[in-house]
MIDOSE-1310 file (N, C-alpha, C; in nm, 2 decimals, decimal comma, always signed):
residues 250
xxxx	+2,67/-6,12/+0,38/+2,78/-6,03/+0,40/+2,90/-6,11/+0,46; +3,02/-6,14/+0,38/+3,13/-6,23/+0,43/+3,17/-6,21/+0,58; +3,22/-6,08/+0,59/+3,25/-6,04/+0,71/+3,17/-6,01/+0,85; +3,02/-6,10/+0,86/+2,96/-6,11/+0,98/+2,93/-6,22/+1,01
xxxx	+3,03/-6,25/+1,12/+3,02/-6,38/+1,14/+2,90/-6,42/+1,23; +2,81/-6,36/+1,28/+2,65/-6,48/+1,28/+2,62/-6,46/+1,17; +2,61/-6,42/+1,08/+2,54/-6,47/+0,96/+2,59/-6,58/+0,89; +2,77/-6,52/+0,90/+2,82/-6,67/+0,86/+2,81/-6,81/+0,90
xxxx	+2,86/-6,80/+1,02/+2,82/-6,89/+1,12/+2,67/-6,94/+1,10; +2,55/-6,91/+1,09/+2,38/-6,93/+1,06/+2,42/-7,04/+0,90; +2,48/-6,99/+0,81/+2,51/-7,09/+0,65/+2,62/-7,20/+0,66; +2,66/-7,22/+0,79/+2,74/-7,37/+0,77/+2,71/-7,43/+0,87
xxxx	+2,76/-7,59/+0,88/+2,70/-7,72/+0,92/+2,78/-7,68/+1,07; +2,76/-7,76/+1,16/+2,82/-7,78/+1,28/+2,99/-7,79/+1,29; +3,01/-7,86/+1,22/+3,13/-7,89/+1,20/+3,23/-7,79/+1,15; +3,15/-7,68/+1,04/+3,23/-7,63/+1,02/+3,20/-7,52/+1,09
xxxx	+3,11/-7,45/+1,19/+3,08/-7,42/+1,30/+3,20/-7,41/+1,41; +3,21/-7,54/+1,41/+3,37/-7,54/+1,51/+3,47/-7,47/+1,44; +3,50/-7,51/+1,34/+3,63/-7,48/+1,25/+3,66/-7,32/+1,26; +3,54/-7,26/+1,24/+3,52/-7,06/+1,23/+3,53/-7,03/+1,36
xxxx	+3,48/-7,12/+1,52/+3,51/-7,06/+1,61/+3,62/-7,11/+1,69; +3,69/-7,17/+1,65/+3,86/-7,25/+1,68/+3,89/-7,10/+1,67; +3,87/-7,05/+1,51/+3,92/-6,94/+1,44/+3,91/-6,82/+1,52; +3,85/-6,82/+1,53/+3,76/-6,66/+1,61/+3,87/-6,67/+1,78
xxxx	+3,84/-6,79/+1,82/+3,89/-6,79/+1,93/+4,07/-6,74/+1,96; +4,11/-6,78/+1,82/+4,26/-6,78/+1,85/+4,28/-6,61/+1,80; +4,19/-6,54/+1,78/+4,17/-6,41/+1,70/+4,15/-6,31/+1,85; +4,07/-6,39/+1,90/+4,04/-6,30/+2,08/+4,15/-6,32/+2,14
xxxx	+4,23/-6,41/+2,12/+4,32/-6,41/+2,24/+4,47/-6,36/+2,20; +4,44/-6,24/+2,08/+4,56/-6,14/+2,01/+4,66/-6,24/+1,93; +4,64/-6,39/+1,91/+4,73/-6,43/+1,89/+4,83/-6,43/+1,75; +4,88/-6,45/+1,65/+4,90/-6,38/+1,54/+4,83/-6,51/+1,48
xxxx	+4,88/-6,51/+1,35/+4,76/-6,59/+1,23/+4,82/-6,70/+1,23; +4,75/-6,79/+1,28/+4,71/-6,93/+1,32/+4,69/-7,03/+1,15; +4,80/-7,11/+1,14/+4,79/-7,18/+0,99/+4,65/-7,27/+0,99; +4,65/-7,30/+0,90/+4,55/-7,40/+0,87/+4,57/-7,53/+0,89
xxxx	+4,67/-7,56/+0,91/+4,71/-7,71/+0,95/+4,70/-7,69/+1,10; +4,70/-7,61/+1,18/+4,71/-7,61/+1,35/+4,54/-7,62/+1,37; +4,46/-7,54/+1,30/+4,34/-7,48/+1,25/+4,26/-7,70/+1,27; +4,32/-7,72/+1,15/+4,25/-7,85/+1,08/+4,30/-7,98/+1,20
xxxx	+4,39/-7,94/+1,27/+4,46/-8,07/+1,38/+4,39/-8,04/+1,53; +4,36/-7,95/+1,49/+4,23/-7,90/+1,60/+4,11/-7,94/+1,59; +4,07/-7,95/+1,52/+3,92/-7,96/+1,48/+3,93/-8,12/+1,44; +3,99/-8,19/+1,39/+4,00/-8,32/+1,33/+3,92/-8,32/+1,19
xxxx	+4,00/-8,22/+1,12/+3,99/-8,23/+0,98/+4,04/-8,24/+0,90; +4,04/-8,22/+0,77/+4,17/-8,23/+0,65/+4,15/-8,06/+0,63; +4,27/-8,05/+0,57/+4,30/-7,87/+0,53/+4,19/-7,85/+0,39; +4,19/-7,96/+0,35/+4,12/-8,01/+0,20/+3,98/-7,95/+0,26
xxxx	+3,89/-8,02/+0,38/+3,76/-7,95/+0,42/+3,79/-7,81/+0,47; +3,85/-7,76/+0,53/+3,88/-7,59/+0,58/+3,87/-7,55/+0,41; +3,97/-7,57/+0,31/+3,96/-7,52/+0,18/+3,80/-7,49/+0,14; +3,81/-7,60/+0,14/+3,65/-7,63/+0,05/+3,55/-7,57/+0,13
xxxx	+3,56/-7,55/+0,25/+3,45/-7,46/+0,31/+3,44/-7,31/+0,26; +3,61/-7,27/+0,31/+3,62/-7,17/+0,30/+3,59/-7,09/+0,12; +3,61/-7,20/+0,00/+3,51/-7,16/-0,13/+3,35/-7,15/-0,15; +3,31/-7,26/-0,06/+3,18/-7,27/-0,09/+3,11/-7,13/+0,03
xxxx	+3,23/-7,05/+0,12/+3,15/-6,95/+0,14/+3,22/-6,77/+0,08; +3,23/-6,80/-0,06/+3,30/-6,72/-0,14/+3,44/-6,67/-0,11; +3,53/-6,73/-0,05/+3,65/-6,68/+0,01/+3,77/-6,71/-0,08; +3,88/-6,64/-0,09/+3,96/-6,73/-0,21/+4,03/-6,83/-0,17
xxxx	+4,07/-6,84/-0,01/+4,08/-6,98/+0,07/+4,13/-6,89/+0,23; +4,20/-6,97/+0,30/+4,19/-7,00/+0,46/+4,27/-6,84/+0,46; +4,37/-6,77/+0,41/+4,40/-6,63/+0,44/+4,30/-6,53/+0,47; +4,19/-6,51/+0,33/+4,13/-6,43/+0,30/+4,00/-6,44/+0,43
xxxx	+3,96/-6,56/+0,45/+3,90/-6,61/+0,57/+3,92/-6,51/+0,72; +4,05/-6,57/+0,73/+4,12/-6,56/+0,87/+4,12/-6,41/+0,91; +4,14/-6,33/+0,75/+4,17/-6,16/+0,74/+3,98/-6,15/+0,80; +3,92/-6,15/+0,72/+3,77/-6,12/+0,74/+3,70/-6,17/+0,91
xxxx	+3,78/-6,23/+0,92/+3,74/-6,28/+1,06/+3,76/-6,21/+1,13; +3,89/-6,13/+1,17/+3,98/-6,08/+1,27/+3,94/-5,96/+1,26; +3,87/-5,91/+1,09/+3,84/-5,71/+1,10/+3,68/-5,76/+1,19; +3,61/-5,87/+1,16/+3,46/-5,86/+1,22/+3,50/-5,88/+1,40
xxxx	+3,59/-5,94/+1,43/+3,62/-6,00/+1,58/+3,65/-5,85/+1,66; +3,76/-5,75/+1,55/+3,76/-5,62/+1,62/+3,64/-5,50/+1,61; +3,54/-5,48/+1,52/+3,42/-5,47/+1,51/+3,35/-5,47/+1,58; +3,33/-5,60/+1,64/+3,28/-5,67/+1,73/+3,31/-5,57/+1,89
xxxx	+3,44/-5,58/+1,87/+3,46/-5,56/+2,03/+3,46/-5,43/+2,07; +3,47/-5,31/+1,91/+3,44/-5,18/+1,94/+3,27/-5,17/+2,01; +3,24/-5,23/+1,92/+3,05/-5,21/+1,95/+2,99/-5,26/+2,07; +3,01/-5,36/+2,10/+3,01/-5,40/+2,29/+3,14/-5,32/+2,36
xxxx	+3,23/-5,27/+2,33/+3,32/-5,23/+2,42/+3,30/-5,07/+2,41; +3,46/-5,01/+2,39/+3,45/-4,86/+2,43/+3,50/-4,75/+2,30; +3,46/-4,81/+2,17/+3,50/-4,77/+2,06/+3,42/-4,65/+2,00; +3,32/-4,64/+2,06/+3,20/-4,54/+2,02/+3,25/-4,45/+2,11
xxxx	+3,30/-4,40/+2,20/+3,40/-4,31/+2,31/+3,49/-4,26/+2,24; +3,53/-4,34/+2,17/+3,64/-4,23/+2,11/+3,63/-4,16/+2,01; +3,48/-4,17/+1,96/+3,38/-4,09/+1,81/+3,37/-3,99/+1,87; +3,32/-4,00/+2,03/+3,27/-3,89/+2,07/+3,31/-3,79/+2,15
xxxx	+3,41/-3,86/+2,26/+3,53/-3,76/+2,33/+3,66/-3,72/+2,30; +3,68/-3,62/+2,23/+3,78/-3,54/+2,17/+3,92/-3,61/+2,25; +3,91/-3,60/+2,39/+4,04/-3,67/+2,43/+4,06/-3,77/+2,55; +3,98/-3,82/+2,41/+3,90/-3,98/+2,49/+4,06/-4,09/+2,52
xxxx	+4,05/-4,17/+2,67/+4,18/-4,18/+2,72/+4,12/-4,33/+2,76; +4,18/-4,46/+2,77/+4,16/-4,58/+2,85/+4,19/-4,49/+3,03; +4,23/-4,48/+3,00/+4,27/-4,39/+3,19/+4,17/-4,31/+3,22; +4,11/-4,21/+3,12/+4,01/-4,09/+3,15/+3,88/-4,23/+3,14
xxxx	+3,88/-4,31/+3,09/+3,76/-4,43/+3,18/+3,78/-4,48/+3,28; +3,91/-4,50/+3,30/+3,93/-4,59/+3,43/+3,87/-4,56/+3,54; +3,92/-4,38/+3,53/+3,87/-4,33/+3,69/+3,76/-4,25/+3,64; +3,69/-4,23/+3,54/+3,54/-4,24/+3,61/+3,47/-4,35/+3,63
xxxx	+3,47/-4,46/+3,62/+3,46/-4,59/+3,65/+3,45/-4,62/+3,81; +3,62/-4,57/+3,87/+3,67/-4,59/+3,96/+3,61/-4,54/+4,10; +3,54/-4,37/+4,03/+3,48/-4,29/+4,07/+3,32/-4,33/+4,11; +3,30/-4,37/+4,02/+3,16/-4,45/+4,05/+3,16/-4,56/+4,11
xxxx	+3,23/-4,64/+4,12/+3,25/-4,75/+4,21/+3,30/-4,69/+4,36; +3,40/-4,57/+4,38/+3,43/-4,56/+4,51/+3,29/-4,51/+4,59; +3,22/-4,42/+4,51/+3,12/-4,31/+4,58/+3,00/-4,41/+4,55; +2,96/-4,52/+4,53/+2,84/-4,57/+4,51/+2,74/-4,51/+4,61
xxxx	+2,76/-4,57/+4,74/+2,69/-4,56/+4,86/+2,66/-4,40/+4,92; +2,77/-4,31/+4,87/+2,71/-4,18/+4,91/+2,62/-4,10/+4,74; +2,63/-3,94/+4,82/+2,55/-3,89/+4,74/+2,65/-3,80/+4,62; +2,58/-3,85/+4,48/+2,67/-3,78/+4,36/+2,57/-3,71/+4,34
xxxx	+2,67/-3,58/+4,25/+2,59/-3,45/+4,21/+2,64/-3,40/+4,09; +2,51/-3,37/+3,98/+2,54/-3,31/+3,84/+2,48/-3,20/+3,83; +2,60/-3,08/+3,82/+2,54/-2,97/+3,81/+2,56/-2,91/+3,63; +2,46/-2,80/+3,63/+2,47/-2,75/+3,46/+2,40/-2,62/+3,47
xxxx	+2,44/-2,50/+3,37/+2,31/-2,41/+3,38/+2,25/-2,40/+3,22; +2,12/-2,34/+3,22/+2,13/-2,35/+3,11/+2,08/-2,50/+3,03; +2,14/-2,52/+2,91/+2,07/-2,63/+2,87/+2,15/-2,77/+2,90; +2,26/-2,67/+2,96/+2,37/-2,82/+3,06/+2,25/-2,83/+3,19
xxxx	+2,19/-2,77/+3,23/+2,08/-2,81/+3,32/+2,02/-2,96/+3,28; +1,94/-2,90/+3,16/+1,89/-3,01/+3,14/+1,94/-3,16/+3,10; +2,09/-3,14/+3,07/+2,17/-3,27/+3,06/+2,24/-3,33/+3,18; +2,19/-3,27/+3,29/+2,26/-3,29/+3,45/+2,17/-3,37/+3,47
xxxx	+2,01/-3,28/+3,44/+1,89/-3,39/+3,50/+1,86/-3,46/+3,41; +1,90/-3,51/+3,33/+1,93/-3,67/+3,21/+2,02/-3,73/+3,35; +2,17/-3,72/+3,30/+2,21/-3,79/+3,41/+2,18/-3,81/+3,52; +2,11/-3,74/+3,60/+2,06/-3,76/+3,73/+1,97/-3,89/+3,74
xxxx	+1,89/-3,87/+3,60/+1,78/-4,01/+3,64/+1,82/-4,13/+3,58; +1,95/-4,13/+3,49/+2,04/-4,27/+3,43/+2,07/-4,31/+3,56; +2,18/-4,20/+3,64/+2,21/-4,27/+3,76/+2,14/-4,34/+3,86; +2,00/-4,25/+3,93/+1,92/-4,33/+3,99/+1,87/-4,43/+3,99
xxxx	+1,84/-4,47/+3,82/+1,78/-4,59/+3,77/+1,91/-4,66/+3,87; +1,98/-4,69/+3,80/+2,16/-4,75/+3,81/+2,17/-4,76/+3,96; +2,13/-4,72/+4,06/+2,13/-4,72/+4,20/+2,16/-4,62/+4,24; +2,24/-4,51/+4,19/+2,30/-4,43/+4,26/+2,21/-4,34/+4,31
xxxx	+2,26/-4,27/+4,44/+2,18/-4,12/+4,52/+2,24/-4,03/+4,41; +2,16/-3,97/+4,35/+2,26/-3,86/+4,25/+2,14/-3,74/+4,32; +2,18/-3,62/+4,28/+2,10/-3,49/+4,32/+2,19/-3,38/+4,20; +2,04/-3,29/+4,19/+2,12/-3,16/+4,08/+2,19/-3,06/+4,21
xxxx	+2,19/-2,96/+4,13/+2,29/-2,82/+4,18/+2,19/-2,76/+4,27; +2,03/-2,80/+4,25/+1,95/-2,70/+4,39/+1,99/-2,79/+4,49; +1,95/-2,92/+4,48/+2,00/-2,99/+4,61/+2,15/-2,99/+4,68; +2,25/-2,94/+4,56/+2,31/-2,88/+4,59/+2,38/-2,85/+4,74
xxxx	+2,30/-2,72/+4,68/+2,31/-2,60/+4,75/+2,24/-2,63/+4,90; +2,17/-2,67/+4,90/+2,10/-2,76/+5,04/+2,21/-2,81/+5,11; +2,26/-2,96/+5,02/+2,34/-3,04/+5,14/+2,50/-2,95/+5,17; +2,54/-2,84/+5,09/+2,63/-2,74/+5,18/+2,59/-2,65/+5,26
xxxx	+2,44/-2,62/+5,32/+2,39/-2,55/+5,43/+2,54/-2,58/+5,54; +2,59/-2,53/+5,61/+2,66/-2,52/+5,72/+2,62/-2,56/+5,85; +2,65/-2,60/+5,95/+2,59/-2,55/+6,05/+2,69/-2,64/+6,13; +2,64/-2,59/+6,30/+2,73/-2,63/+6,39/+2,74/-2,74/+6,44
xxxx	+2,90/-2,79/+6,45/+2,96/-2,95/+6,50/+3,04/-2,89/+6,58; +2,96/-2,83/+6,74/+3,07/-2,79/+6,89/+3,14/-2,64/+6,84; +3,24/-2,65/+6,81/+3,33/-2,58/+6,79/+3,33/-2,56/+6,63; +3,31/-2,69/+6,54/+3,36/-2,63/+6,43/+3,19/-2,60/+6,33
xxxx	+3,24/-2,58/+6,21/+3,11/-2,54/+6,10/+3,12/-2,66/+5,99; +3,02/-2,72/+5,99/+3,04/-2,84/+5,87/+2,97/-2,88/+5,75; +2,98/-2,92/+5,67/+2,89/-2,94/+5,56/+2,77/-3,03/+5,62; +2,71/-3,06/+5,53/+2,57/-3,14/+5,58/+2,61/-3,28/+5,48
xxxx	+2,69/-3,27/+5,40/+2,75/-3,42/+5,31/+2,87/-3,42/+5,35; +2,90/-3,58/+5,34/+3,00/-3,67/+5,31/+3,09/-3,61/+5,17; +3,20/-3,60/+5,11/+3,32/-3,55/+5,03/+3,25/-3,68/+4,95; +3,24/-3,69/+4,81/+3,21/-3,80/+4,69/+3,27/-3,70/+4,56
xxxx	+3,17/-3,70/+4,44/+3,23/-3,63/+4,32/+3,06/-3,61/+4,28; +3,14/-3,45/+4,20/+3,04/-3,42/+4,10/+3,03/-3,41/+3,97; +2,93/-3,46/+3,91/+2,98/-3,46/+3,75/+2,93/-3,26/+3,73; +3,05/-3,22/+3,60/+2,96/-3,04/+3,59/+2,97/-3,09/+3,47
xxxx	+2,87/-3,00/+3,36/+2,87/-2,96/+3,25/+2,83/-2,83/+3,21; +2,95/-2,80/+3,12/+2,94/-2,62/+3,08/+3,01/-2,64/+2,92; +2,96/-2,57/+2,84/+3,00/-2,62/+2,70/+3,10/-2,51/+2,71; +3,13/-2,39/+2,75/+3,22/-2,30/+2,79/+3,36/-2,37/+2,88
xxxx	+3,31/-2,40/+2,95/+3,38/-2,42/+3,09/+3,38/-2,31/+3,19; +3,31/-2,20/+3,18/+3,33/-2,05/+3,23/+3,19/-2,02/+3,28; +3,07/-2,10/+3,29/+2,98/-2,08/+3,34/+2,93/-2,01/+3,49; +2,92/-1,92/+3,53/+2,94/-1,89/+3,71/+2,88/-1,99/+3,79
xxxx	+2,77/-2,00/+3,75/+2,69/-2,12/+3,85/+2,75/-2,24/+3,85; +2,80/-2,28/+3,75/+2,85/-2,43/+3,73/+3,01/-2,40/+3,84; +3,08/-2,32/+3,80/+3,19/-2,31/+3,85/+3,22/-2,30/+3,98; +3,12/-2,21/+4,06/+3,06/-2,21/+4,17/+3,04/-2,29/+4,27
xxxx	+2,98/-2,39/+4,24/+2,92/-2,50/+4,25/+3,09/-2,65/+4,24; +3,16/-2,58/+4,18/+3,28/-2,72/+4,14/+3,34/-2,63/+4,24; +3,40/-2,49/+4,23/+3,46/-2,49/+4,37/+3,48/-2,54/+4,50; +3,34/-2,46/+4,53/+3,26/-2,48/+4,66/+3,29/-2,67/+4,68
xxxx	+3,25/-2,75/+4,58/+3,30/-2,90/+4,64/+3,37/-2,94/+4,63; +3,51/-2,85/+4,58/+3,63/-2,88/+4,55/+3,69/-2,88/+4,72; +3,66/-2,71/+4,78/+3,64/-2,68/+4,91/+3,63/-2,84/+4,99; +3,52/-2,87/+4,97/+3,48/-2,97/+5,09/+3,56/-3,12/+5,04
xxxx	+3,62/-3,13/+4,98/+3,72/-3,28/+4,97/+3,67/-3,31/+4,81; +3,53/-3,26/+4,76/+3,51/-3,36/+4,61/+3,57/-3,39/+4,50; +3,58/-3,49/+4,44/+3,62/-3,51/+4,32/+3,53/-3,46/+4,19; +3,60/-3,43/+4,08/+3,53/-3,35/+4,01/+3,56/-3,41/+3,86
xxxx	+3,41/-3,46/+3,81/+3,44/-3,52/+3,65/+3,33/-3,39/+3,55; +3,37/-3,36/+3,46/+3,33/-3,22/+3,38/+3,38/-3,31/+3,22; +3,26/-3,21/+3,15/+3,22/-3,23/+3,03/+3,25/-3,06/+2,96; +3,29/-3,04/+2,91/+3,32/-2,94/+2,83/+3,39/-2,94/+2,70
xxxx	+3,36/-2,78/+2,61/+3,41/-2,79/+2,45/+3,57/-2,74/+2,49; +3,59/-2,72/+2,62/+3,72/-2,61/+2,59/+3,83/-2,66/+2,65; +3,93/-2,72/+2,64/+4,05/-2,79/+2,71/+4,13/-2,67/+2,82; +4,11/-2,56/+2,78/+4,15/-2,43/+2,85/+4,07/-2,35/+2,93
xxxx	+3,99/-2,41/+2,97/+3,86/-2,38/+3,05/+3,91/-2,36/+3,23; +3,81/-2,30/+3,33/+3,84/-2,28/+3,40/+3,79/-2,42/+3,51; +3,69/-2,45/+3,41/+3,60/-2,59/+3,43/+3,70/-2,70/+3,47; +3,78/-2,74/+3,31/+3,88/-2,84/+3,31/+3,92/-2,80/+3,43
xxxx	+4,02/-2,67/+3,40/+4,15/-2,69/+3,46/+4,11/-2,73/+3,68; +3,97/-2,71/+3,71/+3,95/-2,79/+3,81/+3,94/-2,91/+3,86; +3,91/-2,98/+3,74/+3,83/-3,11/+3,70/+3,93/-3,23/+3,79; +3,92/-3,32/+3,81/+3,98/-3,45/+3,84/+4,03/-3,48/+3,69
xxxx	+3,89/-3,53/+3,62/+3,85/-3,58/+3,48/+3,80/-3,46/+3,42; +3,85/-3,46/+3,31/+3,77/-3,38/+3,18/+3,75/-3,47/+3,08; +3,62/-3,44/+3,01/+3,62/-3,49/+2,90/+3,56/-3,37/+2,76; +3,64/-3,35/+2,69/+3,61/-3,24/+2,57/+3,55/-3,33/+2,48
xxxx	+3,44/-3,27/+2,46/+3,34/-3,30/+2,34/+3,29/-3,21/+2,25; +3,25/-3,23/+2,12/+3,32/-3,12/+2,02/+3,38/-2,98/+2,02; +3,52/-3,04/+2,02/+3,62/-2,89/+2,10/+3,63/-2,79/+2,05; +3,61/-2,72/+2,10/+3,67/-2,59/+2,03/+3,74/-2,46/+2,06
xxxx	+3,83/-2,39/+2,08/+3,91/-2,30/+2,15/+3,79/-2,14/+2,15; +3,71/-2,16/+2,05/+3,60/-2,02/+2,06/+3,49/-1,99/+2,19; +3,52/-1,84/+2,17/+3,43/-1,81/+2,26/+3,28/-1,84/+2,22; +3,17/-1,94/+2,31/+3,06/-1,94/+2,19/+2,92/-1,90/+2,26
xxxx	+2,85/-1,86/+2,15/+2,78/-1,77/+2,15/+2,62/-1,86/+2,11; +2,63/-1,96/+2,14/+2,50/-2,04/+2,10/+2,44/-2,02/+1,95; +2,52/-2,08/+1,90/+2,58/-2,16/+1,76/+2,44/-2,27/+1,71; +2,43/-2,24/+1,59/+2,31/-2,34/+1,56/+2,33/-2,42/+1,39
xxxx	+2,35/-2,53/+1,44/+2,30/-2,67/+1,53/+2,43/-2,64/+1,66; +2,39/-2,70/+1,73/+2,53/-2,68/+1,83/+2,47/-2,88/+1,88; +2,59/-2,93/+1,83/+2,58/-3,09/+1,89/+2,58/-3,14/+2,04; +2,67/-3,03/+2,07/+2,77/-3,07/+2,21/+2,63/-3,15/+2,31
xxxx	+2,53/-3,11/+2,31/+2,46/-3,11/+2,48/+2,44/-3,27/+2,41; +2,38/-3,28/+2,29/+2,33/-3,40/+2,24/+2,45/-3,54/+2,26; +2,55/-3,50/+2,25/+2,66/-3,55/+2,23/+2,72/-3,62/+2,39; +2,73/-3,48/+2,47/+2,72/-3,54/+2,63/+2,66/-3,69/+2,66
xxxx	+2,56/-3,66/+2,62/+2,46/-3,72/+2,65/+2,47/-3,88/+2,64; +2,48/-3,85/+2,48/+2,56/-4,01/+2,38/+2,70/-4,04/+2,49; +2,79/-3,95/+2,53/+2,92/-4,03/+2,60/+2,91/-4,03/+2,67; +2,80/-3,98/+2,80/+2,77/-4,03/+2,91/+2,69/-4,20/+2,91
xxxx	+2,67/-4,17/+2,80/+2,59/-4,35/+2,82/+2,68/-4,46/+2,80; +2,77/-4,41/+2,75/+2,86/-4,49/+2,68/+2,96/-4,52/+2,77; +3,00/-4,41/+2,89/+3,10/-4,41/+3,00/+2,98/-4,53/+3,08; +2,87/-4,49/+3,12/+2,76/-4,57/+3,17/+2,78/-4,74/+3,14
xxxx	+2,80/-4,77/+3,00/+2,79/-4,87/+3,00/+2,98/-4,96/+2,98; +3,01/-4,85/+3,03/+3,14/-4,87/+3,05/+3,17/-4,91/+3,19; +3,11/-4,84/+3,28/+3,12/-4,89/+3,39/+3,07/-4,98/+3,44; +2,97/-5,04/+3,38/+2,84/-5,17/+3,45/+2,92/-5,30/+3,35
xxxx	+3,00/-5,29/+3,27/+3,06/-5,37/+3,17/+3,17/-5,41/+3,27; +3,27/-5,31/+3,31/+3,38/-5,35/+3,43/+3,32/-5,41/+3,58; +3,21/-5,33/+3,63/+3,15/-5,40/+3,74/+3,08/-5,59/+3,73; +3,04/-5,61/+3,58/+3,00/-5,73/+3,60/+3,12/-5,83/+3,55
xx	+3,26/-5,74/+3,54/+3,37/-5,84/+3,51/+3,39/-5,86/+3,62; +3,41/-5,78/+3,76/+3,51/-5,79/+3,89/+3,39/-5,93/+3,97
């Protein structure tokens, strides 16, 4: 396959080894299309060997090359990077990653909470145990309801947690329990990241962050196949590996 460069890279000598990743390199660093003579005074070659390479690996010469390089180099950096995010979050944002990122980096050390009812339940306690793996204290919506027990500090009435964020999911946004639950921590200082189909939701319109995943303005009525919970799931991993990607750059 012309356009994958380890395979390419695996069919030629060392030499021309260097030549493809001169190439590649001046491709990472946005720069525009780099001639062949800059290419060849680089590497300490003749343009005659770049040619001849670039036939003997079916190319029509150093253009057609350079093109094929640059679609696999972007490729490349969807599939390690954050390009599967935007398949899957309707209004998927560089910024709507930033601060859930940001979010998980600020609140590491206290306790995060994913609440859901329903079969968003069972996609709260998915996330719950990605997170813990990952270090974090995460708790569902019973525990909840525990660490806002009240009780007395002198004079005043206080939560039993620290202010952090909670992730909600409601494929509605209109859920009572879920909403309940975002209030109530909205009440105590939290920040609030939510997963929902509805941009006009009561969910969003609380949210810090929203993220809409297969959107839709309908009232729904548990729709079959219904993708969404599956789908969460996929762009929570994806935000996941979005975050541990920026933590081992800093």
């Amino acid at each position: 396959m012309k356009s994958n460069y380890y395979l390419l890279t695996n069919l030629i000598s060392e030499e021309e080894k260097r030549v493809v990743t001169s190439i590649v390199e001046h491709i990472e660093r946005d720069e525009k299309k780099v001639n062949i003579q800059q290419i060849a005074n680089e590497n300490y070659v003749s343009t005659a060997f770049i040619m001849k390479m670039c036939k003997r690996l079916g190319f029509d010469g150093y253009s057609e090359l350079f093109y094929q390089l640059t679609m696999q180099v972007k490729s490349m950096g969807n599939e390690s990077g954050e390009g599967n995010l935007a398949t899957l979050i309707d209004n998927y944002s560089e910024e709507n990653v930033r601060k859930f990122c940001k979010l998980l980096s600020q609140f590491r050390e206290q306790k995060i909470f994913a609440v859901g009812a329903g079969f968003a339940d069972h996609v709260a306690a998915y996330m719950v145990q990605r997170l813990a793996i990952c270090g974090f204290m995460v708790f569902n919506s019973v525990h909840f309801y525990d660490f806002m027990l009240y009780h007395e500090d002198g004079e005043k009435v206080v939560s039993n947690v620290e202010p952090s964020f909670m992730i909600a999911i409601s494929q509605s946004g209109e859920a009572d329990i879920v909403i309940n639950d975002v209030k109530r921590a909205r009440q105590q200082g939290f920040k609030v990241v939510s997963f929902t189909r509805r941009e006009d939701s009561t969910l969003a319109r609380l949210s810090d962050v929203y993220f809409i995943v297969d959107g839709t303005k309908q009232t729904l009525v548990g729709g079959i196949p219904n993708p969404f919970f599956g789908k969460v799931i996929l762009a929570f991993e994806e935000l996941m590996g979005a975050y541990i990607r920026r933590r081992s750059a800093d």
